[in-house]
C-alpha positions in Angstrom: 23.9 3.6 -15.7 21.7 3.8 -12.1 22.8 7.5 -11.8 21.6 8.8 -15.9 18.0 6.8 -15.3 18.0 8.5 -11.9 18.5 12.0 -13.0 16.1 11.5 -16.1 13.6 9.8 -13.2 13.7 13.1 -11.4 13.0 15.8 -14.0 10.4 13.7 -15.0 9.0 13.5 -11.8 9.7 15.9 -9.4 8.4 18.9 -10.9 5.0 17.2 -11.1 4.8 15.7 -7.7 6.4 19.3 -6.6 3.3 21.0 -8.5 0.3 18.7 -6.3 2.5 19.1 -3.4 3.7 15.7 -3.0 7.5 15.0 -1.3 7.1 11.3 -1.4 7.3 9.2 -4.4 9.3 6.1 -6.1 12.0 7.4 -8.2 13.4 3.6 -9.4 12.3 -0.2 -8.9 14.1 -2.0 -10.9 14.2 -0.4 -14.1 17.6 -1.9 -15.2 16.8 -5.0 -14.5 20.3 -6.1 -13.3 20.1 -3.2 -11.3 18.2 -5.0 -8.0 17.1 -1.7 -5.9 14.3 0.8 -5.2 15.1 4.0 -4.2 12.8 6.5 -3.0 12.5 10.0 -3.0 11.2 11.6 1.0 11.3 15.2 0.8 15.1 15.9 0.2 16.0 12.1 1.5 16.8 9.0 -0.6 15.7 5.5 0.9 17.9 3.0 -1.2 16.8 -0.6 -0.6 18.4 -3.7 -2.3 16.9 -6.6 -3.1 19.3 -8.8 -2.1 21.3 -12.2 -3.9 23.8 -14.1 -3.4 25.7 -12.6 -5.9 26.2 -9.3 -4.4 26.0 -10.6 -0.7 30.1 -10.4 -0.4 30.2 -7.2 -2.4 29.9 -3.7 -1.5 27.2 -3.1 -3.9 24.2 -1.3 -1.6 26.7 1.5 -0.5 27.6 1.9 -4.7 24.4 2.3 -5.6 23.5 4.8 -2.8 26.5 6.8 -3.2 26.0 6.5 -6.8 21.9 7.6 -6.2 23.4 10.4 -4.0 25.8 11.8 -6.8 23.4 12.0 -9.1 21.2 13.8 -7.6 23.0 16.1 -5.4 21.6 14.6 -2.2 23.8 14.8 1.3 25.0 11.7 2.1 23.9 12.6 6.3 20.4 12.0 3.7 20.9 9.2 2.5 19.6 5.9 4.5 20.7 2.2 3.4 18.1 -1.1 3.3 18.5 -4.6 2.3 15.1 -6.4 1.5 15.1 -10.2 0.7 12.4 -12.3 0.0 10.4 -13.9 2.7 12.4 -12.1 5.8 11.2 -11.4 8.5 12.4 -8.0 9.3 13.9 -7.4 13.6 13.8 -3.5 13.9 16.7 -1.9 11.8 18.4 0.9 13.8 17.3 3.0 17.2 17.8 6.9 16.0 14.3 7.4 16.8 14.2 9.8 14.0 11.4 10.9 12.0 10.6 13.4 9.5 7.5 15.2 7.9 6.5 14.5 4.3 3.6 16.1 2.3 0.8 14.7 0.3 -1.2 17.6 -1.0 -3.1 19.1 2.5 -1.6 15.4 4.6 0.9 15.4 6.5 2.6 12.4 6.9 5.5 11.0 9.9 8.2 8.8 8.4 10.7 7.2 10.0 13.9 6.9 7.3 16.4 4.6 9.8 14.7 2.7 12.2 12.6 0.0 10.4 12.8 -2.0 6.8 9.2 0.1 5.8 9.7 3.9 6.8 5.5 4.4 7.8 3.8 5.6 4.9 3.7 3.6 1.6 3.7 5.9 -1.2 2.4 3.7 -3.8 -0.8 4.0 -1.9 -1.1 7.6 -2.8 -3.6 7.1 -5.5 -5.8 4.7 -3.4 -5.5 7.2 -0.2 -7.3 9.7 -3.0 -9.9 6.7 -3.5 -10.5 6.4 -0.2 -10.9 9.7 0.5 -13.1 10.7 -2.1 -15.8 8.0 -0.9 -15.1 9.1 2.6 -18.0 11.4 3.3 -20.3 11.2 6.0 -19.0 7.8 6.1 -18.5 5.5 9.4 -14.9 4.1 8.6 -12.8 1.2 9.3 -9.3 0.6 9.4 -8.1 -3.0 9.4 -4.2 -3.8 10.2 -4.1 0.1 10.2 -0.2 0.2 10.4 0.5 3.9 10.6 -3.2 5.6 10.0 -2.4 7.0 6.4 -6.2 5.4 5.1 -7.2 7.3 8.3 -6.3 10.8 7.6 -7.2 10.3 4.3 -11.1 8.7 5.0 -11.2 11.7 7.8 -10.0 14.5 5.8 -12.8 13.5 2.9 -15.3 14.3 5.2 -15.7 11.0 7.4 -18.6 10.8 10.1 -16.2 8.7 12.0 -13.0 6.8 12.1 -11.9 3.7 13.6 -8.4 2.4 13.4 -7.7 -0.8 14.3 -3.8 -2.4 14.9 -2.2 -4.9 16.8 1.0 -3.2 17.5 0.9 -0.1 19.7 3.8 1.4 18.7 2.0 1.3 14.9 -1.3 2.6 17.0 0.3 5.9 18.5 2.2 6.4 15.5 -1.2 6.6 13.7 -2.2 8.7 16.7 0.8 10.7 16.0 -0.1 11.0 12.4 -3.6 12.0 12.9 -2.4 14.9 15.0 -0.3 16.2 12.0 -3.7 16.5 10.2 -5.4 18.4 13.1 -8.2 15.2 13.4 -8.8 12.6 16.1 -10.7 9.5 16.0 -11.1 5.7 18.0 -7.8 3.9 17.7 -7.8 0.4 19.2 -4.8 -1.8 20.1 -6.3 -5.6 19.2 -5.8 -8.3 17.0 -8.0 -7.8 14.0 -10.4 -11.1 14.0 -11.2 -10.3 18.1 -12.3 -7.0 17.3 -14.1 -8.3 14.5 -15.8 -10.8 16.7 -16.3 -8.3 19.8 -18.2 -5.7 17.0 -21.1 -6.6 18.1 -23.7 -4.6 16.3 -21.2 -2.0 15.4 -21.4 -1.2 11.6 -19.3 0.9 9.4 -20.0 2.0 5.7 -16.5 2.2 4.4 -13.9 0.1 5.2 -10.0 -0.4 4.5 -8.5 -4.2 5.1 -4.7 -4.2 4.4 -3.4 -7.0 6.0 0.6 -8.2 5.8 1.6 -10.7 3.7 2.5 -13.0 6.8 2.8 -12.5 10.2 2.6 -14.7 13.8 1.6 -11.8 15.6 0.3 -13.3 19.8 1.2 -17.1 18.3 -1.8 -16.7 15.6 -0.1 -17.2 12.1 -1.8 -15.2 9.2 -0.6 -16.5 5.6 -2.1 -14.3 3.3 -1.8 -16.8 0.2 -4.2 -19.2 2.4 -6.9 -17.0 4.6 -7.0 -13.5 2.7 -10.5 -15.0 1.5 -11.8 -16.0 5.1 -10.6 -12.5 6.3 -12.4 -10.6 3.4 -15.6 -12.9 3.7 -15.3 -12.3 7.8 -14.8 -8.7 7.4 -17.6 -8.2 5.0 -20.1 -10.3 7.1 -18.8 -7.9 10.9 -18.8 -4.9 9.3 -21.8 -4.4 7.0 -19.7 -3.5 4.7 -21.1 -6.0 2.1 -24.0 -4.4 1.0 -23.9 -2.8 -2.3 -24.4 0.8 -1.5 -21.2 0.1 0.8 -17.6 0.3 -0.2 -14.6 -1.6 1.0 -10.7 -1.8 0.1 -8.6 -5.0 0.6 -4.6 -4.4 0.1 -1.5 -6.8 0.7 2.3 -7.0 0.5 2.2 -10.0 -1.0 4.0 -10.7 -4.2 2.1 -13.2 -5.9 -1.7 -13.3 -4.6 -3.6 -15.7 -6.1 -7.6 -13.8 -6.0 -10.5 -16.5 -6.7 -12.9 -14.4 -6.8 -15.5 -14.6 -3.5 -18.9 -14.7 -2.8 -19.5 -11.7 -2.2 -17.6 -10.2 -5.2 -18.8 -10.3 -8.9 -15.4 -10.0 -10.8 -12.1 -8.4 -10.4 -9.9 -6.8 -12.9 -6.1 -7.3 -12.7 -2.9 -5.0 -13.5 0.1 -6.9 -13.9 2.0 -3.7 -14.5 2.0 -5.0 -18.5 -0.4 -2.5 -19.4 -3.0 -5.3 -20.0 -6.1 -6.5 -17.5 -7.0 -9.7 -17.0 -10.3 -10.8 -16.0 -11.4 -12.8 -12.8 -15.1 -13.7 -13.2 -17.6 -15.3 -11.1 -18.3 -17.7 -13.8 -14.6 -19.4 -13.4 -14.1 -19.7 -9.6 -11.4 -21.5 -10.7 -9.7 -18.5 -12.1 -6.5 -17.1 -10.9 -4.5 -14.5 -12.3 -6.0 -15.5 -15.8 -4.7 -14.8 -19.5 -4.4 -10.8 -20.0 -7.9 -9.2 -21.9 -7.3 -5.4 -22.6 -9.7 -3.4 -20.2 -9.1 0.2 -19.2 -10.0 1.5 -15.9 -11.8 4.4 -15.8 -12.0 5.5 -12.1 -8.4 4.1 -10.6 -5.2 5.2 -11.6 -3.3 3.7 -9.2 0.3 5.3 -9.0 2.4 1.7 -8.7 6.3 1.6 -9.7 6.9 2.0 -13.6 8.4 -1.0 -13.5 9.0 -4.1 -11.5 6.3 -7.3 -11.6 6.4 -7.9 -7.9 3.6 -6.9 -7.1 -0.5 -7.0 -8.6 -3.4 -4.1 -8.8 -6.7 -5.1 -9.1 -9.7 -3.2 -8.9 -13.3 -3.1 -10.1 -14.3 -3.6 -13.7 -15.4 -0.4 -15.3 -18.6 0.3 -16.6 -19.1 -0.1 -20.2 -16.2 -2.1 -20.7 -16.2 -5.6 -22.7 -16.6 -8.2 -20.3 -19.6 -10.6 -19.7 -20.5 -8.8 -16.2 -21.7 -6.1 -14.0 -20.1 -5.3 -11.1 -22.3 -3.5 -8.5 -19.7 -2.3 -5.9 -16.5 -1.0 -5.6 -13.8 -3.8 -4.5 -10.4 -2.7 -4.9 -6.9 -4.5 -3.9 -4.1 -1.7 -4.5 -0.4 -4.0 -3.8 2.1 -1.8 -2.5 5.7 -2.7 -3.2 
C-alpha cells in the first residue's frame, strides 16, 4: 500500500522538482493514515521517520516501511537512513558518521546531514518561504533569529541583501550555517548567543527584514522557552529591538510546534490560517480572544507555501490578501510558515 502511493508520489513529483532544480522535497506524511511515517526524498536518499506508538514499539515496523520505501523506488539500501520521532521528545544526537551531503534548491546549495541528528539541517517545507524571504531581501539589513543551519541566510543574501546577521545559540548550528553560506559563495556576521541577550545587547542596531523561528521548546543555558506560552513576548520583543515593526518593514515568525495557539498581537492587524483543509480561517484584531477560529474561505494570493499534502500537525498562517472578504486591512507582511 506505502510502496504504490510512493511510486505515484514520485512521478508526480520528481519530474517537477527535477525541472526547478530542487533534490529535496517530502514525498509522504501520512497519507494512509494508518500508515504513521514521513519519508523524504534528498537527492537520491530517503529519510524515513516514524512517528512512533505503542502499538508498533515491539514490532519491526520502521525497517518494513523503509525497506518497503526502498523497493519501491529503486533506492540503495547503504541510502537509506532510519528515524523514530515521538511527540514531545527531546531528541540526544542520533549517530556519529559525521556525514553530510549536498542538496540543491534552484542556485542554493544546501549541507545535510542524513544520520547524525532527528532533523537532517535544512527543512524543506520551508522552501516556499526561503523564496519569500528572498524575494524581499534586497538591499535589506537582515536578521536571523534561532538561525539553526542559515538556510533564511543564503536565501535573504542571495536576494540581494545589504547585510546579514545570523544569530544561534549552538555553535555547532552556527559553523554549520557558516559552512552553508560557503556553499553559496557569501559571507556574513554570525554570532554564537542566546537570542533575547543579543536582542537586549542591540543597542541601536536596526535591521529591515527579519526571520524569528524559534523551536517549539527548549532549556537551552537553564532558560526554558515554551513556545505555546512566550512566542507573543518574543515576537513583541523582537519587533520593538529590531525596528522591524514599522510598516515599510517585513518580518517572518516560524515554529515546530504542532498546535500554536496565535492571538493575534499588537503589533499585527489579523492573520490568516491554513489548516492544510484547504480553508482559512480568520484571526482579527477585533476578537483578541480568537484562536484558531471557525474556517472562512480566503485565498492567498502571494504565499504558496509548499507544506505536506497531508498530515494536520502542523499550521501556515500568513497575511490576509488584498481584496479578499474580510473586515480588515492589513498593512505588513507577517507570516508564520510551520515546518513539520
Amino acid at each position: 500500500m506505502v510502496a504504490n502511493r510512493l511510486r505515484k508520489n514520485f512521478r508526480k513529483l520528481q519530474p517537477r522538482f527535477e525541472q526547478r532544480g530542487i533534490g529535496a522535497f517530502r514525498l509522504y506524511d501520512r497519507d494512509i493514515p494508518e500508515i504513521r511515517a514521513a519519508i523524504d526524498w534528498y537527492e537520491g536518499h530517503l529519510v524515513v521517520a516514524e512517528y512512533a506508538r505503542e502499538q508498533t514499539a515491539s514490532l519491526p515496523w520502521l525497517e518494513t516501511m523503509a525497506r518497503a520505501a526502498a523497493e519501491a523506488l529503486e533506492v540503495p539500501w547503504e541510502r537509506v537512513h532510519m528515524k523514530k520521532r515521538r511527540a514531545g521528545e527531546k531528541y540526544e544526537r542520533l549517530a556519529r558518521k559525521n556525514q553530510r551531503i549536498e542538496v540543491r534548491e534552484g542556485d542554493l546549495r544546501f549541507l545535510v546531514n542524513l544520520d547524525d541528528f532527528i532533523d537532517t539541517g535544512l527543512f524543506a517545507d520551508h522552501r516556499e518561504t526561503r523564496a519569500r524571504v528572498r524575494a524581499e531581501a534586497r538591499d535589506a539589513r537582515f536578521l536571523n533569529l534561532f538561525a539553526y543551519t542559515g538556510s533564511f541566510t543564503c536565501a535573504a543574501a542571495k536576494g540581494g541583501a545589504r547585510e546579514t546577521t545570523t544569530v544561534d545559540a549552538s555553535q555547532n548550528y552556527l559553523d554549520w550555517a557558516g559552512e552553508n553560506l560557503k556553499a553559496n559563495g557569501i559571507d556574513g556576521q554570525l554570532a554564537r548567543a542566546d537570542v533575547g541577550e543579543f536582542l537586549e545587547r542591540a543597542g541601536a542596531r536596526r535591521w529591515t527584514l527579519c526571520v524569528l523561528d524559534p523551536p517549539s521548546y527548549s532549556d537551552h543555558g537553564g532558560k526554558v522557552f515554551d513556545v505555546q506560552l512566550d512566542h507573543r513576548a518574543l515576537i513583541e520583543r523582537t519587533l520593538s529591538s529590531t525596528g522591524c515593526a514599522s510598516p515599510k518593514r517585513t518580518r517572518c515568525r516560524s515554529t515546530t510546534a504542532t498546535a500554536l495557539s496565535t492571538a493575534p498581537s499588537a503589533s499585527s492587524d489579523s492573520y490568516v490560517c491554513n489548516d492544510y483543509t484547504g480553508n482559512y480561517s480568520v484571526i482579527n484584531r477585533a476578537n483578541p480572544g480568537a484562536s484558531m477560529l471557525a474556517p472562512q474561505t480566503i485565498t492567498p494570493t502571494f504565499f504558496p507555501c509548499s507544506l505536506p499534502r497531508s498530515g494536520p500537525q502542523s499550521a501556515a498562517v500568513a497575511a490576509a490578501p488584498a481584496g479578499s472578504t474580510a473586515s480588515f486591512a492589513p498593512r505588513k507582511i507577517s507570516l508564520i510558515a510551520a515546518r513539520s
